[in-house]
C-alpha positions as CSV (number, residue, x, y, z in Angstrom):
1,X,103.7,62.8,74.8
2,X,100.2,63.0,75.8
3,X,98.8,59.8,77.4
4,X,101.8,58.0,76.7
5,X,102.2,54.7,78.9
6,X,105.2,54.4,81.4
7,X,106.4,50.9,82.7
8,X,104.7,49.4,85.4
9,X,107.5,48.9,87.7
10,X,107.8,53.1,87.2
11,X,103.7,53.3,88.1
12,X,104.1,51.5,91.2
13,X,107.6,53.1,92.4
14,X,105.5,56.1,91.9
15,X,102.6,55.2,93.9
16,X,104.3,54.1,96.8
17,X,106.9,57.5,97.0
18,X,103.5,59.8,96.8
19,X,102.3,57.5,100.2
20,X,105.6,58.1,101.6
21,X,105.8,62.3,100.8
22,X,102.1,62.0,102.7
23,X,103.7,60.1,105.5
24,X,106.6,62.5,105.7
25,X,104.4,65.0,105.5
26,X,102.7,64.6,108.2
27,X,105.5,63.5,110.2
28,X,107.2,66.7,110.1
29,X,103.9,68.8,110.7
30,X,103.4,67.0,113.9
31,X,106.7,67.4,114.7
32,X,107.2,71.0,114.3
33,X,103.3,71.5,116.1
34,X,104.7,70.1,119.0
35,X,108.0,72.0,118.6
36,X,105.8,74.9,119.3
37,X,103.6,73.2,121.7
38,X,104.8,70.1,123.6
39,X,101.2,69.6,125.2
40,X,99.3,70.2,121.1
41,X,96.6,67.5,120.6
42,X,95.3,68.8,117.1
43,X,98.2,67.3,115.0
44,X,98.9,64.0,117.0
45,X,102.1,62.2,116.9
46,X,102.5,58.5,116.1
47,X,103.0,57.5,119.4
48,X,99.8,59.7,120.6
49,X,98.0,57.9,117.1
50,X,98.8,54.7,118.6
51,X,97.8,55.4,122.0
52,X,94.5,56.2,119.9
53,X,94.5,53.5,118.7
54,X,94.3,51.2,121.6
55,X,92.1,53.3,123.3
56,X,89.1,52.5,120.5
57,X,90.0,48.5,121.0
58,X,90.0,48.2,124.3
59,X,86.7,48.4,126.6
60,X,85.2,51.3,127.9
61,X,83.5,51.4,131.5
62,X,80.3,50.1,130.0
63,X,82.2,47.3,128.9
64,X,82.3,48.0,125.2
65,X,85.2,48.0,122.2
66,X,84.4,51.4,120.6
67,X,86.2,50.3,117.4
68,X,84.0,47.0,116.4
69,X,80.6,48.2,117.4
70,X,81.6,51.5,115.3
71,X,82.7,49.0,112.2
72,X,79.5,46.8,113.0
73,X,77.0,49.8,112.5
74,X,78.5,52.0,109.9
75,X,79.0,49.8,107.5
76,X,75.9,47.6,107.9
77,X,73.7,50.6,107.1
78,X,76.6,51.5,104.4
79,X,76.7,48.4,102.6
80,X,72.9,47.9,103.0
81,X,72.2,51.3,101.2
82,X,74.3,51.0,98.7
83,X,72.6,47.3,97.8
84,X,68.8,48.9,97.6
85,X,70.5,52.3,95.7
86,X,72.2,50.0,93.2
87,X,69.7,47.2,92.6
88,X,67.0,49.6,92.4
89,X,69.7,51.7,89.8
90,X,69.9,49.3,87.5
91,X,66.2,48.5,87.2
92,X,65.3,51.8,87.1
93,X,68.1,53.0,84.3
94,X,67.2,49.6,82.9
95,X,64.2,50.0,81.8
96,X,64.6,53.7,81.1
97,X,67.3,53.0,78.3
98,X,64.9,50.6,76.7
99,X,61.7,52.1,76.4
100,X,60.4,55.3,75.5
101,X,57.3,55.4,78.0
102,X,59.3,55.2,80.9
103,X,62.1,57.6,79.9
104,X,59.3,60.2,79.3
105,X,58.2,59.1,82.4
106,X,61.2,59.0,84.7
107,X,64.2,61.1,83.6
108,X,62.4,64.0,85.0
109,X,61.5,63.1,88.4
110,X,65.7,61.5,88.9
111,X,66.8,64.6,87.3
112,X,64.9,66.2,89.7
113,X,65.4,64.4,93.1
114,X,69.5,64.2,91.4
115,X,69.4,67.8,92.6
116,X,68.5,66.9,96.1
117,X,71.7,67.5,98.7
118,X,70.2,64.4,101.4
119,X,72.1,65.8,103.9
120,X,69.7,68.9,103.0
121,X,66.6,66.4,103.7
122,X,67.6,65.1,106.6
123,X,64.2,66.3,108.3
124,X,62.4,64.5,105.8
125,X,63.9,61.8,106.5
126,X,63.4,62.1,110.4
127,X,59.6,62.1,110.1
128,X,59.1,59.7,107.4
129,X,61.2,56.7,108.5
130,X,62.5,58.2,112.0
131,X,66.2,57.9,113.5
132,X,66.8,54.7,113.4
133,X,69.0,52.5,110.9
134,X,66.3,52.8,108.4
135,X,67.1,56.9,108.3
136,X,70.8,55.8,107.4
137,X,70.3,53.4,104.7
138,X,66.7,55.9,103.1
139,X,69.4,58.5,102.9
140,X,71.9,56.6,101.3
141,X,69.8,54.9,98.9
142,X,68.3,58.3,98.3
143,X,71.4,60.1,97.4
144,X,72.9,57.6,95.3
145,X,70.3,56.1,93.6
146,X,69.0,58.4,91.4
147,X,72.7,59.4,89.9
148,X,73.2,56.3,89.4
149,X,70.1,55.1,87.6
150,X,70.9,57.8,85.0
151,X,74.1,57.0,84.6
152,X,72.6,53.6,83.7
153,X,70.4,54.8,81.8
154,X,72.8,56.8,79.7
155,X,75.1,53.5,79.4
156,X,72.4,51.8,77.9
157,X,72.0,54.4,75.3
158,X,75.0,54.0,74.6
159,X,74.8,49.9,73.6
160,X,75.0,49.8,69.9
161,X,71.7,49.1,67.1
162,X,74.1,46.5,65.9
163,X,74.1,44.3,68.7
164,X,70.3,44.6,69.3
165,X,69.4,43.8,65.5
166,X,72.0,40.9,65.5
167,X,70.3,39.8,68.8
168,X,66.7,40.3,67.5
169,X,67.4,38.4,64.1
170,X,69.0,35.4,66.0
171,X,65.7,35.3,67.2
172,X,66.4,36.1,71.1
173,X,63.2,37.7,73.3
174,X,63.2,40.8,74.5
175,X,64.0,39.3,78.1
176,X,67.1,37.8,76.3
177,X,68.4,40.7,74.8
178,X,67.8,42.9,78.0
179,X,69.8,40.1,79.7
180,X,72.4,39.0,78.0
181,X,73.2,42.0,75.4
182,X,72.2,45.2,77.1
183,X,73.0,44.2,80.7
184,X,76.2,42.6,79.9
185,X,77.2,45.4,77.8
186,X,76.6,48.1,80.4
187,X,77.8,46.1,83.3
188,X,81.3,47.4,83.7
189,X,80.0,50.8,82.7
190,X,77.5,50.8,85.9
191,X,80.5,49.4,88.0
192,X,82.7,52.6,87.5
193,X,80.0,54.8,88.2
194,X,79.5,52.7,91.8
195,X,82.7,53.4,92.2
196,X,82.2,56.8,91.8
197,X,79.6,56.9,94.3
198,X,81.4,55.0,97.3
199,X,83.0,58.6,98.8
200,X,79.3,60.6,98.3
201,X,77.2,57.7,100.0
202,X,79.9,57.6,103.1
203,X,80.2,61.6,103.2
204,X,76.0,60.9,103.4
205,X,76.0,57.9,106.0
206,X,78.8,60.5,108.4
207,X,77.1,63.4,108.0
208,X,73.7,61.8,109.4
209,X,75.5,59.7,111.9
210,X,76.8,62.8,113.7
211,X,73.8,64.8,113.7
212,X,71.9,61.9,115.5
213,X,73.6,58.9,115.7
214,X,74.5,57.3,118.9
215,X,77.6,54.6,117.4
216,X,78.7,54.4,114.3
217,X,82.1,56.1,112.7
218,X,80.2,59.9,112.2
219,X,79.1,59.7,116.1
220,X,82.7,58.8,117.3
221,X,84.6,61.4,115.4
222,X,82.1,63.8,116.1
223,X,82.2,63.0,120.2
224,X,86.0,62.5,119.8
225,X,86.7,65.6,118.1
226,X,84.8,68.0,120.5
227,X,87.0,65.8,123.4
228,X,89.7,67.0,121.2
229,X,91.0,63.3,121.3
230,X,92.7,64.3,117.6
231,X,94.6,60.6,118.2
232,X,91.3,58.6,117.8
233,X,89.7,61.0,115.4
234,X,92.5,60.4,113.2
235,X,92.6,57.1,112.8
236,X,89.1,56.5,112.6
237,X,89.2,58.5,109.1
238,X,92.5,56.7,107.9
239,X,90.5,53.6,108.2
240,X,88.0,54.9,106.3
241,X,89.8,56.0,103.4
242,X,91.9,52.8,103.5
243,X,88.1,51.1,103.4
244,X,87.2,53.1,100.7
245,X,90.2,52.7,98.6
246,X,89.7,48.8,99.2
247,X,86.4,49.0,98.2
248,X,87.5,50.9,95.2
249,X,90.3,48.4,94.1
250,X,87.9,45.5,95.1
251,X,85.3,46.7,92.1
252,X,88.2,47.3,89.7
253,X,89.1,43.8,90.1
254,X,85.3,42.2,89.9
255,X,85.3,44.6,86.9
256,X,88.3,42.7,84.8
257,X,87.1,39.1,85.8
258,X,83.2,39.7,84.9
259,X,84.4,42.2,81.9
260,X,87.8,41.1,81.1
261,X,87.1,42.5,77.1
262,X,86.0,46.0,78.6
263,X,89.6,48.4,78.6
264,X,89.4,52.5,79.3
């Protein structure tokens, strides 16, 4: 039967087998690529991963963890980003959902820029703000927020007459019902579709950080990788989708404590 629920003992035996056939996985690619090729560096083995591994945490000549300063810049311009592309978001969609003026005036324009791959602008970028950590987090906030202002936008929409009129007649403000009806309503809404947009705003942040970056996660895997040091390449993006899938879960949870009535 379509949709129909299974017990959640079952969902998480389930969850943890599909981690363990990607494990086994790649255990047994690794093993037959070496099978072939005893000295093969493309499809590292754990004990080469790990050897990886320590090789990002401990100092380099210069005296330097490659692993922390990597963590410390990538996801300062990461996090930074995404704060400016969501803030700015839900003004934007905001104010776009609740008046007619500025959805004439707006929905064009972010329909428009929408369109824009950044990775595509990256020149722009360059000579308006240079190549410094203000590229990374322009980029970011450029890719992300104007996807999710409309999605916003479209959330508030949605918010039913019902609750506006009740709101109005109780004799709220407009300041009031933006506030505590609209915003409240829409609020889980907007924290699914920044969830959406963790993978697209780190694919972004990478793809600038090895075109011109000099740390960061994108300018390791990129110098790494033409080293053909597979064994720190890989775990450098298994960090990253562990991150992400962290960040991910982290907003599911905020999402049942601020919106424990909202259910999909």
């Amino acid at each position: 039967m379509i949709r129909k629920p299974i017990k959640k003992t079952w969902s998480i035996i389930l969850g943890i087998l599909s981690v363990i056939v990607l494990i086994g996985g790649y255990t047994y690619l690794s093993h037959m690529q070496h099978k072939a090729n005893p000295d093969d560096t493309t499809i590292p083995t754990w004990r080469q991963l790990s050897q990886g591994v320590k090789k990002a945490l401990k100092k380099d000549r210069s005296g330097e963890r490659w692993f922390p300063e990597d963590v410390k810049a990538t996801f300062f311009r990461l996090f930074l980003g995404l704060f400016l592309a969501i803030l700015g978001a839900l003004v934007i969609g905001v104010i776009m959902g609740c008046f007619k003026i500025a959805e004439s005036f707006l929905v064009p324009p972010l329909s428009l820029l929408a369109k824009v791959p950044p990775t595509a602008a990256l020149a722009v970028f360059f000579v308006m703000v240079g190549t410094g950590t203000n590229m990374y987090i322009v980029m970011i906030a450029f890719g992300v927020l104007p996807i999710l202002a409309q999605s916003v936008y479209l959330s508030v929409k949605d918010v039913p007459e019902e609750l506006l009129n009740k709101a109005y007649t109780l004799g709220a403000s407009h300041a009031e019902v933006i506030w505590n009806i609209i915003v409240r309503f829409i609020l889980p809404k907007m924290i699914d579709a920044v969830r959406l947009q963790i993978g697209p705003a780190m694919v972004y942040l990478i793809a600038a950080e090895m075109l011109c970056g000099d740390v960061g996660f994108g300018y390791r895997i990129r110098l790494q990788s033409r080293l053909l040091n597979m064994n720190v390449v890989y775990p450098y993006l298994a960090f990253l989708a562990g991150f992400g899938f962290a960040m991910d879960f982290g907003l599911r949870v905020l999402q049942k404590v601020v919106s424990p009535w909202y259910s999909r």
